[in-house]
N, CA, C and O atoms as CSV, one atom per row, in Angstrom:
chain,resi,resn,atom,element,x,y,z
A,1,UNK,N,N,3.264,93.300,-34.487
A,1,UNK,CA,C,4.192,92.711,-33.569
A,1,UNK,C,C,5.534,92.386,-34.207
A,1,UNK,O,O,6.627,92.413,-33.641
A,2,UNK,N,N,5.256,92.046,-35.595
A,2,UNK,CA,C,6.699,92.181,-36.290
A,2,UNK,C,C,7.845,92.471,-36.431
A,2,UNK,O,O,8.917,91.916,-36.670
A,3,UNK,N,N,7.152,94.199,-36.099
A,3,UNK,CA,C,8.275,95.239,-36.196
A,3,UNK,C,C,8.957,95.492,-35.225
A,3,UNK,O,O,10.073,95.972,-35.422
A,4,UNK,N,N,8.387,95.190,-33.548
A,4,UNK,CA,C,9.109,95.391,-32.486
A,4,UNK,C,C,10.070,94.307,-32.668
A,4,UNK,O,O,11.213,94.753,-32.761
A,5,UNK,N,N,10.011,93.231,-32.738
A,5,UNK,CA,C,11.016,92.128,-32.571
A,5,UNK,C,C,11.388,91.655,-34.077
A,5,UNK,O,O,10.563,91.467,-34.971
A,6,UNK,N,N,12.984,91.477,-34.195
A,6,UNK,CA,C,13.626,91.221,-35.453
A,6,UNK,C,C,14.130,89.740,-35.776
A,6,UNK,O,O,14.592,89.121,-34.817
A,7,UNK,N,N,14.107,89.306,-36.619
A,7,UNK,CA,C,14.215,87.312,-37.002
A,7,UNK,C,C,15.422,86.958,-36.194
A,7,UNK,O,O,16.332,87.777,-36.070
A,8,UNK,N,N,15.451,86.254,-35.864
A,8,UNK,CA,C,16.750,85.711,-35.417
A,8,UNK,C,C,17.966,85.393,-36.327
A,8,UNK,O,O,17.888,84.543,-37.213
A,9,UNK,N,N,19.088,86.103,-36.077
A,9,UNK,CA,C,20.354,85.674,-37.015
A,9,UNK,C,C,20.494,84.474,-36.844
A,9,UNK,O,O,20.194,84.074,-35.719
A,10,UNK,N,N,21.084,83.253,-38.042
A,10,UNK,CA,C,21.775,82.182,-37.955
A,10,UNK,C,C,23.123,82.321,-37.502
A,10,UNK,O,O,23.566,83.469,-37.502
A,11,UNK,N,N,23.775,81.516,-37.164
A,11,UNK,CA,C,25.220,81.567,-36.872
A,11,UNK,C,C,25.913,81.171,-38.180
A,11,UNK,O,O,25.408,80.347,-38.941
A,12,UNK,N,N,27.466,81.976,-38.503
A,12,UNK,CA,C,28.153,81.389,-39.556
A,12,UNK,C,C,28.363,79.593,-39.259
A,12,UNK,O,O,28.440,78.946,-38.215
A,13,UNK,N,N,28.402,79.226,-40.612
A,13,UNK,CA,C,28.545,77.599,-40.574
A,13,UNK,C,C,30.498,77.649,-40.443
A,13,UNK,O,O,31.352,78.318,-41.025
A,14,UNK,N,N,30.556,76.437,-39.237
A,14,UNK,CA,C,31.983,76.030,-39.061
A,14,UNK,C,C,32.791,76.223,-40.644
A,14,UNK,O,O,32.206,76.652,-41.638
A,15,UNK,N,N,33.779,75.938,-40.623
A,15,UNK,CA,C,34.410,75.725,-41.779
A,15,UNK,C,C,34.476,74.059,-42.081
A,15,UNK,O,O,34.345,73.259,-41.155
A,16,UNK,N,N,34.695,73.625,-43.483
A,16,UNK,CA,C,34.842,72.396,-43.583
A,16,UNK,C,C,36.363,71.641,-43.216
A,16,UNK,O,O,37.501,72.109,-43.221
A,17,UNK,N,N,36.006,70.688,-42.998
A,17,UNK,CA,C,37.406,69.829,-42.657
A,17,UNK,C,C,37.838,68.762,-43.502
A,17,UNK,O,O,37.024,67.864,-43.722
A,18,UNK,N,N,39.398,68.679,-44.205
A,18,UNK,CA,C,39.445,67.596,-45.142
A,18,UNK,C,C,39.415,66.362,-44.660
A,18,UNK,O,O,39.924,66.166,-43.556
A,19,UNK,N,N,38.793,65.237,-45.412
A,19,UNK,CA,C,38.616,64.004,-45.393
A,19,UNK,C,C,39.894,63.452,-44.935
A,19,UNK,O,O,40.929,63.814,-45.495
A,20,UNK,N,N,39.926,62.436,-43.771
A,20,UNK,CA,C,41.047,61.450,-43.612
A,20,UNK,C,C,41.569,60.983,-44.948
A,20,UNK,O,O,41.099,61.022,-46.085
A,21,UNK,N,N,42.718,60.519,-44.423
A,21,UNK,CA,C,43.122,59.202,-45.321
A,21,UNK,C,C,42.862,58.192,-45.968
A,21,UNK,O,O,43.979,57.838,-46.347
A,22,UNK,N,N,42.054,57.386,-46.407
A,22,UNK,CA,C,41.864,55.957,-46.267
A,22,UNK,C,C,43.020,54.811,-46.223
A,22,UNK,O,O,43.758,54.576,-47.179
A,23,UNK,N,N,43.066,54.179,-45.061
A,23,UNK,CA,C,43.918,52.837,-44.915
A,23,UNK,C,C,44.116,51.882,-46.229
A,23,UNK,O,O,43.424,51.557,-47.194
A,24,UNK,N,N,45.459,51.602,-45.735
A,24,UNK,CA,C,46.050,51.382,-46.780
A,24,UNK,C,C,45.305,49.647,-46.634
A,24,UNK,O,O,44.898,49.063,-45.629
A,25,UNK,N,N,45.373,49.053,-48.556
A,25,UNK,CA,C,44.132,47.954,-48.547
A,25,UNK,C,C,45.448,46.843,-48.875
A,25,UNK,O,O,45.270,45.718,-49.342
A,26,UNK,N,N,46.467,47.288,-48.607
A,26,UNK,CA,C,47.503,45.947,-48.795
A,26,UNK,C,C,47.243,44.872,-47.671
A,26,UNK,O,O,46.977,45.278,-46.540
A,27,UNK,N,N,47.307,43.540,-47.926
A,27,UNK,CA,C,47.130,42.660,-46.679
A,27,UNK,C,C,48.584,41.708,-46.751
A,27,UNK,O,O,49.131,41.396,-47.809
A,28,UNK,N,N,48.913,41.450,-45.824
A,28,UNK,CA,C,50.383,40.802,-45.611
A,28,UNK,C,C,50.151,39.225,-46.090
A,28,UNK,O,O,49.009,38.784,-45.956
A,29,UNK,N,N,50.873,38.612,-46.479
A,29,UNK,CA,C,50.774,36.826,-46.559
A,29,UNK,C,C,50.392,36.185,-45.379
A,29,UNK,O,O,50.109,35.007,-45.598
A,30,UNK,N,N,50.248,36.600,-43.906
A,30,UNK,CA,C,50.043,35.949,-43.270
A,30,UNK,C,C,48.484,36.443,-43.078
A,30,UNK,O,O,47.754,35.575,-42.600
A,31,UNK,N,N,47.851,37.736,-43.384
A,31,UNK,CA,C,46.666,38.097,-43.270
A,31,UNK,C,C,45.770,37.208,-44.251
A,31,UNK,O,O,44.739,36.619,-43.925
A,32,UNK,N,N,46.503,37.231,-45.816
A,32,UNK,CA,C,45.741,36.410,-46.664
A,32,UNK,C,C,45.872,34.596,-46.165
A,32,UNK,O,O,45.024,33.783,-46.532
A,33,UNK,N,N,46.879,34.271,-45.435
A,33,UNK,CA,C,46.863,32.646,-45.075
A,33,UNK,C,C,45.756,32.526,-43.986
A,33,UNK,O,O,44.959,31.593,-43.890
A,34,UNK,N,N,45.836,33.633,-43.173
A,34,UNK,CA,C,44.152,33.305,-42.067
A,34,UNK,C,C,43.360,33.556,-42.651
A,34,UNK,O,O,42.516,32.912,-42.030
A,35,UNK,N,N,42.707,34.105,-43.599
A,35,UNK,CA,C,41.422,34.345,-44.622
A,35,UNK,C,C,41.439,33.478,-45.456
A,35,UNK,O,O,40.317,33.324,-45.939
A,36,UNK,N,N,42.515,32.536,-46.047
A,36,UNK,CA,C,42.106,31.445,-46.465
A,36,UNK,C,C,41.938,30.546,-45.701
A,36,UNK,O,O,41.197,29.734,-46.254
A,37,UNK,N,N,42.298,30.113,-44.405
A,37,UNK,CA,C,42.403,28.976,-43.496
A,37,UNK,C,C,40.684,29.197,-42.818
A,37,UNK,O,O,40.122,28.249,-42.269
A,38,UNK,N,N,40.067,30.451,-42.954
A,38,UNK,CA,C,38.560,30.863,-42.319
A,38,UNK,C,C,37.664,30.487,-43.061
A,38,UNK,O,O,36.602,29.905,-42.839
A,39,UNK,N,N,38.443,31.077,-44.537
A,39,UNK,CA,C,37.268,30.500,-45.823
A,39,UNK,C,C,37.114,29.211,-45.804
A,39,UNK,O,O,35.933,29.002,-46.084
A,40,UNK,N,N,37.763,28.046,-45.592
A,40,UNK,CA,C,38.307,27.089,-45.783
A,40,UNK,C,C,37.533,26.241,-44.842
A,40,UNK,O,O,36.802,25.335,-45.242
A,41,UNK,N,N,37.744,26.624,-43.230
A,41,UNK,CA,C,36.336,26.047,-42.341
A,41,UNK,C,C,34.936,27.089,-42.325
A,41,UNK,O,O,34.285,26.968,-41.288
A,42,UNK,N,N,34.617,27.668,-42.901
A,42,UNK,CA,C,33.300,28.178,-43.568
A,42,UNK,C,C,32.926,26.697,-44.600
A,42,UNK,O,O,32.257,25.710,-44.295
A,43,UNK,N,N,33.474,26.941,-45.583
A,43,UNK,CA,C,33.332,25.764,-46.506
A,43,UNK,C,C,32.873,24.267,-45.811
A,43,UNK,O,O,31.901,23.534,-45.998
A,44,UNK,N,N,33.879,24.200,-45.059
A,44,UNK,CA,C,33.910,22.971,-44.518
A,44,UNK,C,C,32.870,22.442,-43.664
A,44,UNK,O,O,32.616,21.240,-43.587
A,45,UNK,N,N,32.198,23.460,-42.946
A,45,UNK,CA,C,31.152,23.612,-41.934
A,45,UNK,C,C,29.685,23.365,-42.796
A,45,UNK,O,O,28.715,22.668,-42.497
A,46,UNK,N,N,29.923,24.184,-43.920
A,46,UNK,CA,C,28.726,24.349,-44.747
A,46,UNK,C,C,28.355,22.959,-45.160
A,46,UNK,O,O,27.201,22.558,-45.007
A,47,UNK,N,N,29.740,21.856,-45.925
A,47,UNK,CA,C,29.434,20.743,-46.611
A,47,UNK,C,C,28.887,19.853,-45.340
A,47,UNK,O,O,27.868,19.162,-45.370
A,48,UNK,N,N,29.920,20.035,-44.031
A,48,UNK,CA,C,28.904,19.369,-43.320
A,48,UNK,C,C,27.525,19.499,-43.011
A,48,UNK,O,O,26.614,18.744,-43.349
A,49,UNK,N,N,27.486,20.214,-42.544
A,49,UNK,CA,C,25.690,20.345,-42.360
A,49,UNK,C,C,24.797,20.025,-43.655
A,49,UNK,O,O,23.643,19.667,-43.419
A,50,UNK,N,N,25.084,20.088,-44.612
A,50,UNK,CA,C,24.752,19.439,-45.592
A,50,UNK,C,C,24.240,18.003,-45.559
A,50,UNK,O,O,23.143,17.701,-46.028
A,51,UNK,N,N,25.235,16.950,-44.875
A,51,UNK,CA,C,25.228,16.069,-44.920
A,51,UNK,C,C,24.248,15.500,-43.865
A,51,UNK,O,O,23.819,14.356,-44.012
A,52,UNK,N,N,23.931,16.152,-42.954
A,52,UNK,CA,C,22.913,15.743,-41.617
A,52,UNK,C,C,21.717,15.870,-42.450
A,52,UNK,O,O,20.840,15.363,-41.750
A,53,UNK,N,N,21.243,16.212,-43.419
A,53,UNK,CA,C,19.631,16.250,-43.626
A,53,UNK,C,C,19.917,15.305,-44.767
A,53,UNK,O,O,20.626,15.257,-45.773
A,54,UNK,N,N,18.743,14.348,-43.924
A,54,UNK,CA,C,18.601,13.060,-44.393
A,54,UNK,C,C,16.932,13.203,-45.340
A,54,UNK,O,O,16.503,12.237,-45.971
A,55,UNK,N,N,16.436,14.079,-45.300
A,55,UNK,CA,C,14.866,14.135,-46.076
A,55,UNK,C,C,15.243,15.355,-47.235
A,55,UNK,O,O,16.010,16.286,-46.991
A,56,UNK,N,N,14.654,15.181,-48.328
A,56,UNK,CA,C,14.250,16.018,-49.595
A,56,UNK,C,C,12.942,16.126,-50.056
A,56,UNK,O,O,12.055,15.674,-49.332
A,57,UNK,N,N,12.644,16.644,-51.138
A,57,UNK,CA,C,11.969,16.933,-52.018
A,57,UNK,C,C,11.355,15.547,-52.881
A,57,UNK,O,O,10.208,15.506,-53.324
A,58,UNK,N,N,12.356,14.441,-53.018
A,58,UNK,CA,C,11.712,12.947,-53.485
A,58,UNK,C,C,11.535,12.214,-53.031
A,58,UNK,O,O,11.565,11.119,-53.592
A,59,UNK,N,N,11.253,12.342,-51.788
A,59,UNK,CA,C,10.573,11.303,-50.845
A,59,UNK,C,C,9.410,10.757,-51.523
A,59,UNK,O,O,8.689,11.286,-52.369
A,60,UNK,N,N,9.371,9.848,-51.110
A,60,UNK,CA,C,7.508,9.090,-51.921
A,60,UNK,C,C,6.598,10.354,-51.483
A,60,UNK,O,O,6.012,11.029,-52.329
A,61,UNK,N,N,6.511,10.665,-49.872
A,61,UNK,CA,C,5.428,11.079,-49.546
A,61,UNK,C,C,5.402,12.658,-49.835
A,61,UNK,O,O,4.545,13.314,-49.242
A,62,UNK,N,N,6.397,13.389,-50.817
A,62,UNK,CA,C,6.215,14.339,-51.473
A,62,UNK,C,C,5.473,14.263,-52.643
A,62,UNK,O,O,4.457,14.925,-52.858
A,63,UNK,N,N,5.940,13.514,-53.349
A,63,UNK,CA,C,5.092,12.654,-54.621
A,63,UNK,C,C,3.771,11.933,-54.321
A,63,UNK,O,O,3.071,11.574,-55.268
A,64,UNK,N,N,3.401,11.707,-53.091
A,64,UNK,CA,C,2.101,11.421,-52.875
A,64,UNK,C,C,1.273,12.608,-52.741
A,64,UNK,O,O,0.073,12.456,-52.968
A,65,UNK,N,N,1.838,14.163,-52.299
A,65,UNK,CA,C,1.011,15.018,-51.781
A,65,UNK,C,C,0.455,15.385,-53.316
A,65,UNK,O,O,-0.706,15.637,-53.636
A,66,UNK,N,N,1.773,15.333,-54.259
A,66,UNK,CA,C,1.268,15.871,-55.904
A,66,UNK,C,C,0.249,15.310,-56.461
A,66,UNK,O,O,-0.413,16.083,-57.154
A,67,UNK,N,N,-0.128,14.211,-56.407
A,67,UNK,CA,C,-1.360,12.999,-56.914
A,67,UNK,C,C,-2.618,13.319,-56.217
A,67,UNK,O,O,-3.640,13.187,-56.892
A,68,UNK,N,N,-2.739,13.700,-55.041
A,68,UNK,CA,C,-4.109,13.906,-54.185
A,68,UNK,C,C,-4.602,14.382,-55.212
A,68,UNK,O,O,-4.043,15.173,-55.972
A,69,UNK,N,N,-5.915,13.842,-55.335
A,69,UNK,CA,C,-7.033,14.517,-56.518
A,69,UNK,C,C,-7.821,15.612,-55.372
A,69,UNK,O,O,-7.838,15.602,-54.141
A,70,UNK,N,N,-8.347,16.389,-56.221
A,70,UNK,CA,C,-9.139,17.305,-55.477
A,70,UNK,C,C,-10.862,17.779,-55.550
A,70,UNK,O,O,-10.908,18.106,-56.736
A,71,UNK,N,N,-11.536,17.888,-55.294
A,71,UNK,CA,C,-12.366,18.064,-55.459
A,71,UNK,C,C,-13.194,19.038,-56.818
A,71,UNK,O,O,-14.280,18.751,-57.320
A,72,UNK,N,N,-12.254,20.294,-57.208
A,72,UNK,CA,C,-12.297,21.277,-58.167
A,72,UNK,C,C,-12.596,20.800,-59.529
A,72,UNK,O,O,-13.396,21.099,-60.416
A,73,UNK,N,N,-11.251,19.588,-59.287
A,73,UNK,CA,C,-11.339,18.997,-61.173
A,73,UNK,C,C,-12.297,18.172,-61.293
A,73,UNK,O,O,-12.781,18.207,-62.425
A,74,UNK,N,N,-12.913,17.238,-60.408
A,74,UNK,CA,C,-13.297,16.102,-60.911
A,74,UNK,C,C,-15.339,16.876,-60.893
A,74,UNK,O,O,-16.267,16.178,-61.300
């Protein structure tokens, strides 16, 4: 059955196309004054929320869970 029917040709591949430009990475003084004024309430947002958590790691009743004796050792 081979011989009656022949492989199928591929098609030639397009040609390639050159790469754009890449944009230019200069930023104006007023681009860098809003990226600092963003960084700036990022920061600011962060220290707050910080400040709302009122529980840690040295609470007594963290230091109580460490002391529970257990059954294994004794």
């Amino acid at each position: 059955m081979s011989a009656i029917f022949s492989p199928p040709k591929m098609p030639s591949l397009p040609p390639i196309q050159p790469l754009p430009t890449p944009p230019s990475t200069e930023v104006s003084a007023e681009e860098k004054q809003r990226i600092a004024s963003e960084q700036a309430a990022i920061e600011r947002k962060r220290k707050g929320r910080k400040s709302t958590i009122l529980t840690g790691s040295l609470t007594p009743e963290a230091e109580a869970e460490i002391e529970k004796k257990t059954l294994l050792g004794s």
